[in-house]
Structure formats: C-alpha cells, structure tokens
C-alpha positions as CSV (number, residue, x, y, z in Angstrom):
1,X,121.0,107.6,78.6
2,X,122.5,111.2,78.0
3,X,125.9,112.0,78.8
4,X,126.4,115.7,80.2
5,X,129.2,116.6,81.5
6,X,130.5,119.9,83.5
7,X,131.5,121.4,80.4
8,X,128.0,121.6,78.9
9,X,126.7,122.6,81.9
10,X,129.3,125.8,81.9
11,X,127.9,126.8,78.7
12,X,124.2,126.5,79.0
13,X,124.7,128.7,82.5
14,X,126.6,130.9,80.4
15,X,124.2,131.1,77.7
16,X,121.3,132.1,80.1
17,X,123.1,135.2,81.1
18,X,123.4,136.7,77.8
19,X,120.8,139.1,76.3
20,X,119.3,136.6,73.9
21,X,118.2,133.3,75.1
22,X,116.4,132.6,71.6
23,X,117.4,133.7,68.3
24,X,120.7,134.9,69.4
25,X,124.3,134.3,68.5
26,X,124.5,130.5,70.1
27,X,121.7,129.5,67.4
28,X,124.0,131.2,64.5
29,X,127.0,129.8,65.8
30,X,125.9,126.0,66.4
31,X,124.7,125.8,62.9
32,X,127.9,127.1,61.5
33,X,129.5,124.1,63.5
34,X,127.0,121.6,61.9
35,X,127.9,122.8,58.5
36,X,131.7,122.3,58.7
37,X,131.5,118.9,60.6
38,X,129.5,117.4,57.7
39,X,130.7,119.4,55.2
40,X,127.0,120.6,54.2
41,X,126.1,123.7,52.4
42,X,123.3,124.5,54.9
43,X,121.9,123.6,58.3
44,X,119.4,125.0,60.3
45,X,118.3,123.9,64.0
46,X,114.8,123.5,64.8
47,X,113.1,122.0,68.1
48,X,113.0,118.1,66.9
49,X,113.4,115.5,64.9
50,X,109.5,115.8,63.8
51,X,110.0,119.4,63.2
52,X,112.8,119.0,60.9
53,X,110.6,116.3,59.0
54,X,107.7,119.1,58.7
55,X,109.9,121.4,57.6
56,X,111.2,119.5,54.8
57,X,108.3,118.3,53.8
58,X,106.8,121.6,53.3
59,X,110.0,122.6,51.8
60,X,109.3,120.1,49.1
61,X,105.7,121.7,48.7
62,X,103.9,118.0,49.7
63,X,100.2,118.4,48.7
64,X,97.1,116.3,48.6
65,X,97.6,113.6,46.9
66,X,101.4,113.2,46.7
67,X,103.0,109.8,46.3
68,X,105.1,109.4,49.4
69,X,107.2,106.3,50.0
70,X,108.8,105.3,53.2
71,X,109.7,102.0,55.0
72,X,107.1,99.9,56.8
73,X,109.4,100.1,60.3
74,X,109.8,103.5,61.1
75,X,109.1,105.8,63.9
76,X,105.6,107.4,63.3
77,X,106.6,111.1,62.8
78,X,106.9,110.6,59.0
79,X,103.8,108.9,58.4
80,X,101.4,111.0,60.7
81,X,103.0,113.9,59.0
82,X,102.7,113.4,55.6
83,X,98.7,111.4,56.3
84,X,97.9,114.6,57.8
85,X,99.4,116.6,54.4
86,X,97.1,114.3,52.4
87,X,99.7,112.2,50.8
88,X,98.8,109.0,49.6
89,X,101.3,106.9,51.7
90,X,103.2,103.7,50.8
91,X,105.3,101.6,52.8
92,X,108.1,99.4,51.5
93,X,109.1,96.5,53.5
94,X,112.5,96.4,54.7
95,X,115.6,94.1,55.6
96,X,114.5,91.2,57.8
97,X,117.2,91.6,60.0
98,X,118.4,95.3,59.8
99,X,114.9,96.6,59.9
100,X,116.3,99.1,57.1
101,X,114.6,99.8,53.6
102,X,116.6,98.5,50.7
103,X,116.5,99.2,47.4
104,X,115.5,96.2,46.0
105,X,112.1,96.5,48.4
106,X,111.7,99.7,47.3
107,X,112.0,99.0,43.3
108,X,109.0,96.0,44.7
109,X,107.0,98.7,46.2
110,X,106.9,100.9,43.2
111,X,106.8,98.0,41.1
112,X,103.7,96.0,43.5
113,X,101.9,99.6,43.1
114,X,102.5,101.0,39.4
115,X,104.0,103.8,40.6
116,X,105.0,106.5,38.0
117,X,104.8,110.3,39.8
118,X,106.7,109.4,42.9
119,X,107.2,112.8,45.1
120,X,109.2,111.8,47.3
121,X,111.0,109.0,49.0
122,X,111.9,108.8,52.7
123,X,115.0,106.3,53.6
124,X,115.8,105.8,57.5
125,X,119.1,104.6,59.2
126,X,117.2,102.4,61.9
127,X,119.8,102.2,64.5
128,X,122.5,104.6,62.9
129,X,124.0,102.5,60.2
130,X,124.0,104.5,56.7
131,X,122.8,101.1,54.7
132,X,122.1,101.7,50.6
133,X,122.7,105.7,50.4
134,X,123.8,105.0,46.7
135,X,121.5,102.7,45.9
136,X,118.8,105.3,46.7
137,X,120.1,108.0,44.8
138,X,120.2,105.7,41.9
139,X,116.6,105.3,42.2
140,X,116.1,109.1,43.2
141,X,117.8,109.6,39.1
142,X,115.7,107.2,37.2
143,X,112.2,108.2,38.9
144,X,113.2,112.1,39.9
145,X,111.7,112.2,42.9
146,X,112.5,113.9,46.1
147,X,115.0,111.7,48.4
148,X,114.9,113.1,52.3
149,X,117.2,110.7,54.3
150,X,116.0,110.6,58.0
151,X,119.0,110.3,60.1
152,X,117.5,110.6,63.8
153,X,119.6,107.8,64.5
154,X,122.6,108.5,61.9
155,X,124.3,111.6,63.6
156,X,128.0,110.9,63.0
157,X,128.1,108.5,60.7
158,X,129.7,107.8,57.8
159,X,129.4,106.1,54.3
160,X,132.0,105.4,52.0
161,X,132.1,106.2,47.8
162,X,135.0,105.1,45.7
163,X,136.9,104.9,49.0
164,X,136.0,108.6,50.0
165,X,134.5,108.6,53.3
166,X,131.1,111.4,53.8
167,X,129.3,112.3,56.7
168,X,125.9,111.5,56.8
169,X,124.1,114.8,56.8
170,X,126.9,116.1,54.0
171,X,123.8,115.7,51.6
172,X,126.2,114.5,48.8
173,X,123.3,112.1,47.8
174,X,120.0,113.3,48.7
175,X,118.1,116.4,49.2
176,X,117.8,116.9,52.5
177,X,119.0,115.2,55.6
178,X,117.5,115.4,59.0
179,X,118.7,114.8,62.4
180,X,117.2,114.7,65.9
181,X,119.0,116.0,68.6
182,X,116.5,114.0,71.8
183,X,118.2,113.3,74.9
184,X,119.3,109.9,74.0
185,X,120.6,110.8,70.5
186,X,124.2,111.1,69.5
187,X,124.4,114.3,70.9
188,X,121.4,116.3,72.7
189,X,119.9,120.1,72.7
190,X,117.4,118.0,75.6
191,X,115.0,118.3,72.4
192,X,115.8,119.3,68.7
193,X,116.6,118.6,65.4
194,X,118.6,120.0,62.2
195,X,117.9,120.2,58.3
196,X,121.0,119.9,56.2
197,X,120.7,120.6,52.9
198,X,122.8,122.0,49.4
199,X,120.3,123.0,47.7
200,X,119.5,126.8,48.8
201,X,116.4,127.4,47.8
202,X,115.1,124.7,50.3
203,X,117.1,126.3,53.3
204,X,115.6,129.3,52.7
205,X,112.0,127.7,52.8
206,X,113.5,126.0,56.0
207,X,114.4,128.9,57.0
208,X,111.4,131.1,56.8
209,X,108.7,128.2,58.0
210,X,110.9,127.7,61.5
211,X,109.5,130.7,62.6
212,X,106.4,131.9,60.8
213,X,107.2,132.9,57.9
214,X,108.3,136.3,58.1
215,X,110.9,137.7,56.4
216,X,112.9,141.1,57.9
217,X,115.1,143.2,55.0
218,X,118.0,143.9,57.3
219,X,118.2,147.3,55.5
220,X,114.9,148.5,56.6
221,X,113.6,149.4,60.2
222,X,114.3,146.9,62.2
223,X,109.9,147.2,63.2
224,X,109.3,146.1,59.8
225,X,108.8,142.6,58.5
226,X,106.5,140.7,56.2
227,X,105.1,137.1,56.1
228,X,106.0,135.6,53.2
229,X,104.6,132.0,53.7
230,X,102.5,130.2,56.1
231,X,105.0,129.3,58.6
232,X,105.3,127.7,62.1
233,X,107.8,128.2,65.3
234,X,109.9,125.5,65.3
235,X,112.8,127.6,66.7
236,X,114.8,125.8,68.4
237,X,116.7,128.2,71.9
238,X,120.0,129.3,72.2
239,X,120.0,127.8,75.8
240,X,119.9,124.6,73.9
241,X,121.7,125.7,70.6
242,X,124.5,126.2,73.6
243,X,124.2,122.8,75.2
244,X,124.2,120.9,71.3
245,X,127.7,123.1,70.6
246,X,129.3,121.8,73.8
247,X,127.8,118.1,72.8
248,X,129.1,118.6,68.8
249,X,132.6,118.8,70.5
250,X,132.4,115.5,71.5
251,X,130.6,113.6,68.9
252,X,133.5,111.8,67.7
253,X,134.5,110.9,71.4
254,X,130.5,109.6,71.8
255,X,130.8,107.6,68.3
256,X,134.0,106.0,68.8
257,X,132.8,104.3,72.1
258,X,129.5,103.7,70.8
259,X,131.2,101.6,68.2
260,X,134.0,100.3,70.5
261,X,130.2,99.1,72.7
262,X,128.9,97.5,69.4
263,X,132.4,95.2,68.7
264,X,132.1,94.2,72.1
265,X,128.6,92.9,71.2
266,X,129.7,91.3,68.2
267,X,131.8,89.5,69.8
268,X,130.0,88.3,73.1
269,X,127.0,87.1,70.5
270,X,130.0,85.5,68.4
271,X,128.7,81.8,67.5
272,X,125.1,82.2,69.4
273,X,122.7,79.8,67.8
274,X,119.6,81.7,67.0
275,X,121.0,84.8,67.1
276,X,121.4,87.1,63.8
277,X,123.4,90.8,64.1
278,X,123.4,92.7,60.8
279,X,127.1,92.7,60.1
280,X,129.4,94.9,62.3
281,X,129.9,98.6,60.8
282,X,133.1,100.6,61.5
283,X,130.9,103.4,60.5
284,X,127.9,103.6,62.1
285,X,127.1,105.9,64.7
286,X,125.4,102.8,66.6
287,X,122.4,104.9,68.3
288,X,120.7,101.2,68.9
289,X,122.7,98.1,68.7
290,X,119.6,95.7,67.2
291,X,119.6,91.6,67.4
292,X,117.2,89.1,65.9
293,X,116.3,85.9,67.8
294,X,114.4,83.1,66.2
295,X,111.8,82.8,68.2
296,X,110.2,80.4,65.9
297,X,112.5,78.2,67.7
298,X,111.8,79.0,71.5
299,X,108.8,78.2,73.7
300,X,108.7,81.5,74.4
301,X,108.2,85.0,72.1
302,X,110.2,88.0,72.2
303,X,107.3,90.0,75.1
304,X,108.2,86.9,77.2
305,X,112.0,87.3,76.9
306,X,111.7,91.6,77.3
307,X,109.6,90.9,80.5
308,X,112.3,88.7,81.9
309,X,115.3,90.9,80.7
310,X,113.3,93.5,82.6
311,X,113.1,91.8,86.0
312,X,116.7,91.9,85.5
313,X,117.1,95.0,85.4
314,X,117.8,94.8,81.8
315,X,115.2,97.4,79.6
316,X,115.8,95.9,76.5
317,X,113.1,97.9,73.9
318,X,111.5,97.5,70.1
319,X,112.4,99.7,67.2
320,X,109.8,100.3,65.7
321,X,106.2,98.7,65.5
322,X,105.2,98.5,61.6
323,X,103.1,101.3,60.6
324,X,100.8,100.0,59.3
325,X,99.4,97.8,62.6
326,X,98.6,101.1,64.3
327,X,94.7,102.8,63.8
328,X,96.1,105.5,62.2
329,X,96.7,103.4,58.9
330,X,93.4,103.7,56.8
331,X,94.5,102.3,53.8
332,X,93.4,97.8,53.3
333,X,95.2,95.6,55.1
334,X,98.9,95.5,54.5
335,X,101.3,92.4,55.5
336,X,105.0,92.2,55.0
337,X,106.9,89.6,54.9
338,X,110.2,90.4,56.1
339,X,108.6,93.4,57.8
340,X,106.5,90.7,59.8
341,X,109.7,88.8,60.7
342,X,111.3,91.6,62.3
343,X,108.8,92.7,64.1
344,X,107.9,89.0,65.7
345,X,112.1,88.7,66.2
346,X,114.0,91.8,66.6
347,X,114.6,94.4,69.4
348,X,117.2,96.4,71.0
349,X,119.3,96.1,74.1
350,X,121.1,98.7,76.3
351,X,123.9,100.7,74.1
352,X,124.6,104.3,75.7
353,X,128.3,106.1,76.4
354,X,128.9,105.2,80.1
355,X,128.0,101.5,79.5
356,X,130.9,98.8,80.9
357,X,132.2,96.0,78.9
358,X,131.1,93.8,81.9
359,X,127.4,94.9,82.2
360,X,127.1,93.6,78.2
361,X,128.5,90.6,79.2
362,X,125.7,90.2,81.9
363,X,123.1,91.1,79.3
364,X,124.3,88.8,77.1
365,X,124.7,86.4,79.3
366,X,121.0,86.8,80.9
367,X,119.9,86.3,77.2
368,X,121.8,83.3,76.6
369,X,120.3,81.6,79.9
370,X,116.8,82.1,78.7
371,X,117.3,80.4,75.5
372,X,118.9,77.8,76.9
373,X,115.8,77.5,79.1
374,X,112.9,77.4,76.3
375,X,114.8,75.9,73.5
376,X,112.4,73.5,71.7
C-alpha cells in the first residue's frame, strides 16, 4: 500500500495551479533532488519503471542480435523489451532462496553458452536488497560489457565498499541505474521511474528519447527545434514530479520502518522449521520481505497455502514467475535448477509503511498453523 499523507497532497494541489503542469519547474527540481540524495551525476524522470528500462537500453544503442543477459526471475519488462529489440536473450539462474542473480550463476551462464561479445548485463535487487554490486562490476571489467542495475525495488538502499556506504542509484559501479516510482514502491509519482547515470553522454541520449527526440538551441527562437533521434514521450508530469519531491522527503522515514517491519519478521520466523529468510540486511530498502518454505516437506504446495492465507485476509503474492515459463520465451526449453526451487517455494507476504508489529504476528502465526496442519 502507498502512504500519502497531507503534505503531498498540498503540493500536488499546488502544482496544478501553476502555469506548467508538464515540463515545468517541479520536473527540474525533483531531479535535482534525486541527484544529491544518491550522489549521482545525472537523473532524469520518466513515466515508469519500463520506460526507464527503454530508455537505457536505447541509450546503450541495443541492436538485433545483441547478447543480453539477465536473471531467470525477473519482472517481464526487461525481457519483452529487449525480445522486442531483437536481442538474443539469456537468462542466468539465480539464488535459491534470494531469487537474486549472483555472480557465480552468471560466470555459469556465460560459461554454459560460450559467450564472448556480451552487450550488456542486467542485475535486479528482487525485493530491495543490493546483493553482489561488486561482484558484477568485476565481471562488467573482464568482459566490457554494459552493466544496467534494475533497482525497481532498491530505492534507498545502500551497499557498503571498504566500509564506505553508497546509495544504490549513486552509479559508483555500473552504468546506469533505474528506479520505478509505482504506487507501492519506496516512494510514488502514482507511476514513474528515473535513470541515474555518470556517464553524460548517456543522459543526454536519456534525455533526448524521453520526449521525441528533439533538441531546442536555447539561443535560437524559442519555435525552432530539430529531431535529432528517433525518440518516444516518456515524460513523466510535474503534477507527479510534485507528488515524488514531497515522497523523496521522506524516504529515509519509509526505509527505516520498512527495515524496522523486516527485523520484526526475522525474528517472529526465528527457529521455524522449514522456513529459509535470506539473511537480515540493515541496508535494504525491503520493498518485499521474501520467505522460502519447503514444500517438499508439506502435503500441501505453496497455491494451497496463498489460497488459505487469502481467506484470511492475508494477500501474500509471488515475485516473479521465471521467464522463461511464459509464451513469450521462443528460445528451447530452459530449466533451472535453483530457479525451479524458488519458484516451487518462495513468495512474499504483506510488508508496507502503516503495517503493525501485531498484524505480522498474525500472519506469521496463520502460517505457522498451516504447517503444522500438513506436515508429512
């Protein structure tokens, strides 16, 4: 669930009353907020999450034919992007219980695949924990490929190097970072996204291919313009830019109860047969908090569980079906291993700003009863 409160609400009335509602001086100012929270060289807002993936991919210049590589769990944006860029897609499995691509499964993928010419390499944060970023930049310097870290789920966090903390989204150790900015993000435009990036001549790519590729010489009439590239509009408003600068004034509020929510969890799960947590992250932004149950072990499988954490009024939800069991994937037929294992055990339950310390006792509890119930 979103949080809005009155102050947000005071400055998205405010924004509708001045003379620009879109490309005005609420779109300028948010992204000059985003670049001195993470400590970026360059940010630009766009309409969502997918549109900051399109952009950066066409910032990169992906072609027919492109090696792409990104994890097997993933939300589909990525991969129906780059499929319909003519990439030649390949998926790495991932962590069996974080869901996350590591580098050791994506050395396998490479290695499984003979990969040489790697393009570029998409990492994702399932569930807002910043797992690997070094390791992947390692890679990112022997091969020389492009690294593009999605971070829909990462807004606010954190990693640390040689005990120096970075924001994810400070780009430190890839080429471009992307956030989303949906309702039930970190923080929310309603619907958006950003591009961070160092590296200018990709902004300025970014930039131009937000909305349509035209480019206006500020010292010629102001009726004058040229398109410079085949661009898209992916603007994102100032009614919204408004709403995400109220929201980016309280991200570290929204962070530091998400990952007071998440000890809780630890703890309440402490010592529950069956039961596997990735290991608790200070850092993490904690947009899901993600278990693994053994189902293996259970009479019952996870839809059996969701359907009866759903009659209690408990909407517990997946993240994310593996890519390549959708229609979409044309390539043979692809199985995982630990990719498989997550998907047959892992899921997310309720983790939002207003929740109570005694509601995730009672989902906890709810779960615990059911196993209890179809233990073999």
């Amino acid at each position: 669930r979103q949080f809005i409160d009155n102050e947000d609400i005071k400055i998205v009335t405010k924004s509708l009353k001045d003379d620009f509602i879109t490309t005005g001086k609420y779109n300028q100012k948010f992204e000059k907020k985003i670049v001195k929270k993470l400590k970026c060289k360059f940010a630009s807002v766009v309409n969502s999450g997918t549109a900051a993936l399109h952009l950066s991919f066409l910032s990169i210049g992906i072609k027919k034919n492109d090696t792409i590589i990104m994890p097997s769990i993933n939300f589909i944006a990525s991969f129906n992007l780059c499929q319909s860029m003519g990439a030649n897609i390949y998926l790495a499995d991932v962590d069996k219980i974080t869901g996350q691509m590591t580098p050791q499964t994506l050395a396998e993928c490479i290695k499984k695949n003979k990969l040489k010419k790697i393009k570029a390499v998409i990492s994702m944060y399932l569930g807002g924990s910043p797992n690997n970023v070094m390791g992947f930049f390692k890679i990112k310097k022997k091969y020389n490929f492009f690294l593009i870290e999605d971070a829909c789920h990462a807004l606010g966090s954190k990693y640390t190097i040689n005990k120096k903390k970075f924001f994810i989204g400070s780009s430190r150790h890839s080429d471009i970072c992307i956030f989303s900015l949906h309702a039930i993000k970190t923080i929310t435009t309603g619907e958006g996204g950003i591009v961070c990036t160092n590296n200018k001549i990709l902004f300025e790519k970014v930039k131009s291919l937000k909305s349509h590729g035209i480019y206006r010489n500020p010292k010629k009439k102001h009726w004058t313009y040229d398109v410079v590239r085949n661009g898209l509009n992916y603007r994102l408003s100032d009614i919204s830019c408004a709403l995400g600068i109220s929201q980016l004034s309280k991200i570290d509020k929204f962070v530091k109860r998400r990952v007071e929510l998440a000890k809780n969890y630890f703890n309440l799960l402490k010592n529950k047969n069956l039961i596997s947590v990735a290991p608790f992250y200070s850092l993490s932004a904690y947009h899901l908090f993600i278990i693994s149950i053994d189902f293996s072990k259970l009479k019952k499988n996870k839809d059996s569980l969701l359907e009866y954490l759903k009659k209690n009024n408990i909407l517990a939800q997946f993240h994310y079906i593996p890519n390549y069991k959708f229609s979409v994937y044309k390539k043979k037929k692809l199985s995982l291993i630990n990719t498989e294992y997550y998907y047959e055990n892992s899921f997310s339950i309720p983790l939002y700003y207003k929740l109570k310390f005694n509601e995730q006792k009672y989902i906890v509890d709810k779960i615990a009863i059911f196993m209890k119930k179809y233990k073999k």
